[in-house]
N, C-alpha and C positions, 0 to 999 in steps of 0.2 A: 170515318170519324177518327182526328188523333187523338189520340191516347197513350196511355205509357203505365208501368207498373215495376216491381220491383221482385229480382229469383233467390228466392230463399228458402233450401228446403227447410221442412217442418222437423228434421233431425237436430238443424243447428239454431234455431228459435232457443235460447234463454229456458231454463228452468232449473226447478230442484235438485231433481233424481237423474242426473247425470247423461241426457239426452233430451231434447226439442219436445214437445209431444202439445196436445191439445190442452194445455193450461191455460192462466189466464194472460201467461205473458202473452200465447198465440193470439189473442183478445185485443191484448194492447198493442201489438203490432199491427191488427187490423185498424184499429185506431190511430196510430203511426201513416198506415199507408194512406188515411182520412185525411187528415192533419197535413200532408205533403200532396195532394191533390192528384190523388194515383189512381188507375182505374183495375187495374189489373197485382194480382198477386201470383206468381210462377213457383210452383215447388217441383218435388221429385216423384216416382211413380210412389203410389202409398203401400205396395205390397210387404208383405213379410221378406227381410231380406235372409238370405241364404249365406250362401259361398261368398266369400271376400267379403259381407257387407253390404254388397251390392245391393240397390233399390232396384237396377237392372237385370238381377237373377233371382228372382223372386220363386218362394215354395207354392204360389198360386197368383195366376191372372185376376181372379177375383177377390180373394180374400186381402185383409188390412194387416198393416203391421204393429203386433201388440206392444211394441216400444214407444208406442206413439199415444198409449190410455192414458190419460191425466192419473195420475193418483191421488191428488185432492181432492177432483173428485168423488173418487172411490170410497174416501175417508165423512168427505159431506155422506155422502147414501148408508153410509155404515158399513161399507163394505169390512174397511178394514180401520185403522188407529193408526195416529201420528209416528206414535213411539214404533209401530212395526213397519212402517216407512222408514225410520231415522234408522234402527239396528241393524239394516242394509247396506251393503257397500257400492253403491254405484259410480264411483270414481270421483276423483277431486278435483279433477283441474277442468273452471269453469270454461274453456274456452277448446278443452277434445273430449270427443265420446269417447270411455273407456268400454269396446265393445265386447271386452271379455267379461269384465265385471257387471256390464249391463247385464250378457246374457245370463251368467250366474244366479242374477238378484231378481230380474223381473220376471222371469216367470214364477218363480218362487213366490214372490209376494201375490200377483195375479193370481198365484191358485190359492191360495188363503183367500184373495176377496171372492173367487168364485167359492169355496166350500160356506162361507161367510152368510152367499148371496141369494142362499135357497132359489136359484133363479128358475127353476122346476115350476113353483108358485106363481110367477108373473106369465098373464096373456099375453101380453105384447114379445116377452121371447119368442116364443112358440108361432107368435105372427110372422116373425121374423125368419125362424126355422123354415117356416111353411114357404113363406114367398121367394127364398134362395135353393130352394132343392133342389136346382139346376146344376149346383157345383159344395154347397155345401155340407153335405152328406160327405161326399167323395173327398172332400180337404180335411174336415174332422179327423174321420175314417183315417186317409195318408198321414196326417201329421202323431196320431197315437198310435200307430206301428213303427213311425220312425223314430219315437220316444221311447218305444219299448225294445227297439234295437239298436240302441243307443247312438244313431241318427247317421244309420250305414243308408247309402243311396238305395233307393227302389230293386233297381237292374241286380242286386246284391243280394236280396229276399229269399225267401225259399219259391220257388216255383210256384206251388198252387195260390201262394197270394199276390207273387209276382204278376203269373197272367189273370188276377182276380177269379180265379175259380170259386164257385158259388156255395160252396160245404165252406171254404175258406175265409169267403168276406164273412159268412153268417157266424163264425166261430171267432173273429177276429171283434166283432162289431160289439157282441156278447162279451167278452174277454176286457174288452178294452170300452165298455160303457161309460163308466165315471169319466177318462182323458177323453173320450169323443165330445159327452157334454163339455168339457172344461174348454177344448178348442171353440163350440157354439157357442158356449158364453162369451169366450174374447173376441168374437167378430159381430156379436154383438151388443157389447158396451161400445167395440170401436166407433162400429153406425153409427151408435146412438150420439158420441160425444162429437165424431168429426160432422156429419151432418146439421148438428146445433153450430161447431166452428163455423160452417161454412154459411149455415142459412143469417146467423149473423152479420161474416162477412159483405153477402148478398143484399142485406137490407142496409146498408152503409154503402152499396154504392160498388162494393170490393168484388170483383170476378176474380175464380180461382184459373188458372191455368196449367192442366198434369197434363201428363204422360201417358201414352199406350207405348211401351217399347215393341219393337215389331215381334221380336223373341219373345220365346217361354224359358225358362230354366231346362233344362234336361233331367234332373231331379226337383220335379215336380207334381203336385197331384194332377194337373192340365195332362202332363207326358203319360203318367201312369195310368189314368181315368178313360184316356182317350189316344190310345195308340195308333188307331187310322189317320189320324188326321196330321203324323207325322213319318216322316222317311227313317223307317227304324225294321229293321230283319225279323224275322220270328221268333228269335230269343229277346227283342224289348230292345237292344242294341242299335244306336244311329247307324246308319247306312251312312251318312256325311253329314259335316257341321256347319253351322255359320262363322261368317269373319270377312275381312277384307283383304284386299290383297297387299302384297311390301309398295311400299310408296317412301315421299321422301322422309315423312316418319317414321316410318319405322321398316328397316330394311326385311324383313322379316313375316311382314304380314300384321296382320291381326287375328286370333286364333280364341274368336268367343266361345263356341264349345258348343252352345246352344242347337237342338236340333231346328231340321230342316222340315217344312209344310210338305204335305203332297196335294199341291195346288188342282190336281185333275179332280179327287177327293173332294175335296173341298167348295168346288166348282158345284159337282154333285147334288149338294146339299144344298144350294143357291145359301152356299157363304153362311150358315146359321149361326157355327161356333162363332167365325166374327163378329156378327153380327149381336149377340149374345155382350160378346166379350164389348163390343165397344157402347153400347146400350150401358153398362153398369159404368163405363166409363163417365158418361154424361148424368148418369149418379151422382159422381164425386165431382165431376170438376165441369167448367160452363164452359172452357176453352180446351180441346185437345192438343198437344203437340205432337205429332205421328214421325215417333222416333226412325233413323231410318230409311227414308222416304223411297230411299233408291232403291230397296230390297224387293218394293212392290212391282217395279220395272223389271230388274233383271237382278237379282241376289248371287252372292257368292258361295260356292259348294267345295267345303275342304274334304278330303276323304276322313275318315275316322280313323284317328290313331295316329294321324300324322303328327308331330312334333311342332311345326309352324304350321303357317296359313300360304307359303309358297307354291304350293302344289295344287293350290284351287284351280274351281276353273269358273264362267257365269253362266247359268241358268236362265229362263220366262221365267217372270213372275206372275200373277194374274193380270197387269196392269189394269186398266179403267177399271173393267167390270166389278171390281169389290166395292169402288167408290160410287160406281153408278146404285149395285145393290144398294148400297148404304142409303144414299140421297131415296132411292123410293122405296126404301123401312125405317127408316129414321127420320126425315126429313133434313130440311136444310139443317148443319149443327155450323157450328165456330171453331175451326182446325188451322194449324199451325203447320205447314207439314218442313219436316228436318230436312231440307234438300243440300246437305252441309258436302264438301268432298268433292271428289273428279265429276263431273256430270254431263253422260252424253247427251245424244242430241235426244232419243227416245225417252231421256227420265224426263228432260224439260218440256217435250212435248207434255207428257202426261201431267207434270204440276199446272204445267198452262192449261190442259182440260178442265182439268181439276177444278179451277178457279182459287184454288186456297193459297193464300200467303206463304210466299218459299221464307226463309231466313238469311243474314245477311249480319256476319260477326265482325266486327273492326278490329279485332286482332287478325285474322286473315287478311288484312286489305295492306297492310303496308312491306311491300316489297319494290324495292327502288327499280327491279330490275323488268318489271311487268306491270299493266295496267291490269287492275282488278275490279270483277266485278261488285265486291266485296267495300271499292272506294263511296263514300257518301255519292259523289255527284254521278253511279253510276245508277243509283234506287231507280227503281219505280214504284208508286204509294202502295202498291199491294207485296209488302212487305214485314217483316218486322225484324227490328235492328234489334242486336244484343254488343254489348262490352265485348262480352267475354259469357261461354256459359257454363253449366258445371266440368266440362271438360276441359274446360280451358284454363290454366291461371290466373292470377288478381292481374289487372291493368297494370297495376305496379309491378307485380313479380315477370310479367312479361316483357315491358318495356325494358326493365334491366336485363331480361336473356336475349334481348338483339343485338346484332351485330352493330358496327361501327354505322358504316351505311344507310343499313334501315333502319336507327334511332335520329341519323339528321334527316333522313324521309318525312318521318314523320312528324319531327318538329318544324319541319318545309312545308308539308303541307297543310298543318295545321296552326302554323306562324305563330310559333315557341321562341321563348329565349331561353327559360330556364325548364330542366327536368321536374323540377317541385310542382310544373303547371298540369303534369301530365294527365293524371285520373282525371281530373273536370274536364280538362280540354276533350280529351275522347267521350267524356259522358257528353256534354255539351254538342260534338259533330252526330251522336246518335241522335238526342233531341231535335237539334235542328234541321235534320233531314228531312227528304219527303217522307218517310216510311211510316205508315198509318198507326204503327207502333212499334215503338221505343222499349224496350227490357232493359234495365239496369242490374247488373250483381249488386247485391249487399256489400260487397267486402269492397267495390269498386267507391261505392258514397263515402265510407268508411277511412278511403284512400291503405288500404290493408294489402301488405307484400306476397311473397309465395307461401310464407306458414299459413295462411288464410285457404290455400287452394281447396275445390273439395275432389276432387278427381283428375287421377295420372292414367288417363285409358294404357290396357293392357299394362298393369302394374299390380301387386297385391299388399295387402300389411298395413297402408298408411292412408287406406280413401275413405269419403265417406263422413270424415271422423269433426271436421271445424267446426263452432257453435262461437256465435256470438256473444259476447260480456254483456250482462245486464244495465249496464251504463250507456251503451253506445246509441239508444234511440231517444235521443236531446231535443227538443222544443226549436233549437238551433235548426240542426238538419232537415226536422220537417220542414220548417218556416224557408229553407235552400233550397229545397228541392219541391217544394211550390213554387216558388217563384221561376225557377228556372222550367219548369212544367209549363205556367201561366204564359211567361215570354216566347215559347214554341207553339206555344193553341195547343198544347198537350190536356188542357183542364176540359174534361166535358161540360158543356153546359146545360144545369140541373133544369129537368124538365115541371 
């Protein structure tokens, strides 16, 4: 089936309180992407982010990220009043997160509406409680020790709560009652609001499409809760990290930081934490993209403490067998897999077992000086084309960092006269391809430069952070980007 959709994380969606979140702009974007005859909607992983901001170093595989609660909501329910919304500072400038003043303000308000929300009272929390034991308990627990030591990593702790010693957790649990509730309560308002988001989305026609990042964060309740299941010494300590190796990116390496699987381990188990983990995936979102992809083949092992990622070396990964597990405990699901990067002969064999859709970015295709596989007329239908994706820069901020060269490449091959044709023309080569789906950036329809970027991999201070102006989704645009849907057979037809 073609189809086509639009990557927008849920950070940079339009709202009040100075950050994306499930309001009702999220709403009328769903209606936007109606409007524009879209089938698909792509955001970022939902977890609570950490370190730099990252969606991709998340303080839990499972748990949601509280930046993301509507607070009008909040204010409908009685949680909390306009006026203790408005006496908040969550930053002014509608179009960047301010993530210091966010962090400041929104938990702060959040625990007023939990003190507010007697949520002790309501069954359906307690349902909720009950049916997440698997990991919520352990994330509560983690995140009010690390509030209460004012949010020094795990590996840092005193010993007996470090290795969860059982006098320890039960004094801590005790101790820290009230903030445990107060974590249960914000994962589940989140539930409750993003799965309304989304079951809306679903009756309109709208599939969501997230994230499993292959990684866990390193200070995480996942790492803390469950230290077999990662390459880490008897002090809690990585044995070695993740990352890539120096390429022509970046001399250097890439130096994630993120621990390492002990894939034998885990074999063990017949894959359950996976398994687990990607089940709550299929929760939130109807399409996965399996960030990564190549890590599952053969992943990269930096030693611990190194300074860059030069001194790695590659690893087995599980290949097939995780995906097989999957397919007979899950069944067939709808998966994306990132097969983005160098790729030998072993990873392509495996995405071809696989059957899932590799990816195929049009900012990588234009080099005068090599054919690529990444060119349109190189697809085959079991694909899916992107612009550009959160890693990458706006169409326009890229186009202007080519060289001499590769900017007439690309106006050669996509038979340009003028630079102003740029953005459509590249949207436009995604649509018309074979690839069974088409992803567009937001900032890309928008025609929006490199201030628009939302991530500089292996960079810190300024990711993350783009939101769209409350003006930018026009009757116009929809009505553009249906049509140019329509004229590719990107529109499904309604059954």
């Amino acid at each position: 089936m073609r189809a086509s959709g639009i990557l927008l994380p849920i950070s940079s969606v339009p709202s009040k309180y100075g950050i994306g979140s499930f309001s009702k702009e999220a709403y009328e974007f769903v209606d936007f992407l109606v409007k524009a005859g879209q089938t698909y909607w792509q955001i970022l992983p939902l977890g609570p982010t950490g370190y730099g901001d990252s969606p991709y170093q998340s303080f839990s595989t499972y748990a949601g990220n509280p930046y993301y609660i509507d607070l009008e909501q909040l204010i409908k329910e009685g949680y909390l009043t306009e006026k203790e919304c408005r006496e908040r500072d969550f930053g002014d400038n509608e179009s960047y997160v301010d993530y210091e003043k966010i962090y400041l303000s929104r938990f702060e308000i959040l625990y007023k509406a939990f003190q507010n929300s007697q949520i002790e009272k309501e069954p359906e929390f307690h349902g909720f409680v009950s049916k997440n034991k698997e990991w919520l308990p352990d994330y509560a627990l983690f995140m009010a020790i690390k509030d209460s030591k004012k949010g020094i990593s795990w590996v840092e702790w005193e010993k007996d709560i470090k290795i969860r010693k059982e006098s320890a957790m039960s004094a801590y649990k005790e101790v820290l009652k009230e903030q445990i509730l107060f974590y249960e309560f914000l994962q589940y308002i989140f539930q409750k609001q993003w799965m309304a988001l989304k079951k809306y989305a679903n009756e309109k026609g709208i599939l969501i499409v997230g994230d499993i990042p292959i990684y866990v964060a390193f200070d995480s309740a996942d790492t803390w809760a469950n230290p077999d299941l990662f390459q880490l010494d008897k002090s809690g300590t990585p044995v070695a990290v993740a990352g890539c190796p120096p390429d022509a990116f970046s001399a250097t390496g890439q130096l994630w930081g993120n621990p390492l699987y002990r894939w034998d381990y885990h074999k063990k188990t017949g894959y359950k934490w996976w398994m687990q983990r990607i089940e709550r995936c299929y929760e939130w979102y109807d399409v996965v993209r399996i960030d990564h992809f190549r890590g599952f083949d053969e992943y990269y092992a930096i030693p611990y403490g190194d300074p860059t990622a030069e001194f790695g070396h590659w690893e087995k990964g599980p290949g097939y067998e995780l995906f097989k597990v999957m397919k007979e405990k899950l069944g067939k699901k709808a998966v994306i897999a990132e097969d983005l990067g160098f790729l030998t002969p072993s990873v392509l064999r495996l995405v071809k077992k696989t059957g899932f859709p590799g990816m195929k970015v049009l900012q990588f295709a234009f080099d005068e000086n090599e054919e690529s596989d990444y060119l349109p007329h190189n697809y085959v239908p079991n694909c899916v084309v992107y612009t550009g994706t959160h890693d990458n820069d706006t169409t326009l901020g890229w186009f202007h960092s080519l060289n001499r060269h590769d900017k007439a490449f690309v106006k050669k091959y996509l038979h340009l006269k003028s630079n102003k044709e740029i953005p459509d023309a590249i949207i436009r080569a995604a649509m018309a391809s074979v690839a069974d789906t088409a992803i567009i950036l937001m900032q890309d329809y928008l025609h929006l430069s490199g201030e628009a970027r939302i991530n500089m991999p292996s960079t810190l201070g300024n990711n993350w952070k783009w939101r769209m102006k409350p003006e930018a989704l026009t009757g116009e645009l929809a009505e553009k980007i249906y049509d140019l849907s329509k004229l590719y057979g990107r529109i499904p037809k309604k059954k």
